[in-house]
C-alpha positions in Angstrom: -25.8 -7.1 -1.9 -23.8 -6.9 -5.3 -20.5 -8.1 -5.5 -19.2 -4.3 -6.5 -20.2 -2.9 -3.3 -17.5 -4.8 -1.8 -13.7 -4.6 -1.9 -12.3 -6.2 -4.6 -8.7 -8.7 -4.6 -8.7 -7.8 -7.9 -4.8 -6.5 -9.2 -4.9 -3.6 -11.5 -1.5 -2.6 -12.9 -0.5 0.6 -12.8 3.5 2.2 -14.1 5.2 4.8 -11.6 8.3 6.4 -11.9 10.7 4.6 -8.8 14.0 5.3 -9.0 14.2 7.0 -12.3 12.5 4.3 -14.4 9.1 3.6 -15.2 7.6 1.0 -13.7 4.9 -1.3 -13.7 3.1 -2.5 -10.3 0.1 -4.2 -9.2 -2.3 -2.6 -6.8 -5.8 -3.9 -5.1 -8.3 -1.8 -2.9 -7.8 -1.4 0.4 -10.5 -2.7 2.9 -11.8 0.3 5.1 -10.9 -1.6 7.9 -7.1 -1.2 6.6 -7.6 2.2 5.9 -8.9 3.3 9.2 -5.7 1.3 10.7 -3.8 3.4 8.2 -5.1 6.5 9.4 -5.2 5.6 13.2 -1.6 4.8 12.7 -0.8 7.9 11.2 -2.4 10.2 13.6 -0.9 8.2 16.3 0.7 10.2 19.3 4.5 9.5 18.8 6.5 9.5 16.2 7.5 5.9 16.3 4.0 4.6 15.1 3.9 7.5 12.4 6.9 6.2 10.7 5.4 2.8 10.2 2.3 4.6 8.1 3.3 4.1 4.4 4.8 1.2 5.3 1.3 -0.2 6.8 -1.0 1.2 3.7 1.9 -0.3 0.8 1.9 -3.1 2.0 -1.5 -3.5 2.6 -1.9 -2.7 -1.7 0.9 -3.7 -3.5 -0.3 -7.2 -4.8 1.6 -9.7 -7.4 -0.4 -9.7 -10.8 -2.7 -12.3 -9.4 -3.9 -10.2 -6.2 -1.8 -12.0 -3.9 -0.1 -9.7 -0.9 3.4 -8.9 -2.4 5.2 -7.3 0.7 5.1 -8.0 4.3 5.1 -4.8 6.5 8.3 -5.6 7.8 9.4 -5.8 3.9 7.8 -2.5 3.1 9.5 -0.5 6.0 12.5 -1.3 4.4 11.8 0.0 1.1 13.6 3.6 0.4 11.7 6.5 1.3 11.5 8.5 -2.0 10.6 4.4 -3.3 7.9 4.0 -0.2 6.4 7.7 -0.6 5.9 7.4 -4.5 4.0 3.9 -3.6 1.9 5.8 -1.2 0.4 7.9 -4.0 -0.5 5.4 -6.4 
């Protein structure tokens, strides 16, 4: 199969307003096996796992400029929630 069929590592940069500055950030695709985590989390039953949903799909896409990971979960749940819910929509 064709190597764009597949999800890339790839960074793309892309600016977002954090904090009232413009910003620039890397991003890569997220495998659907991430996403489907993402979403399992989110509809989870209690609350607890909810909470940990942006966390899970930031940290799962924010990349350094060469594609590597940049956060760990643990680092992402620790980011500011007006900082973690603008990264969400990027």
């Amino acid at each position: 199969m064709d190597d764009d069929l597949f999800v890339s590592e790839q960074a793309v940069e892309r600016t977002v307003k954090l904090a009232g500055k413009s910003r620039s950030i890397w991003i890569r695709e997220v495998s659907h096996t991430d996403w489907f985590k993402y979403a399992a989390i989110a509809r989870a039953d209690d609350l607890e796992t909810q909470s940990g949903a942006q966390a899970f799909i930031v940290s799962k896409s924010l990349c350094e400029p060469d594609g590597k990971l940049a956060l760990t979960l643990e680092r992402a749940a620790q980011l500011k929630s007006h900082v973690l819910a603008a990264l969400q929509t990027v």
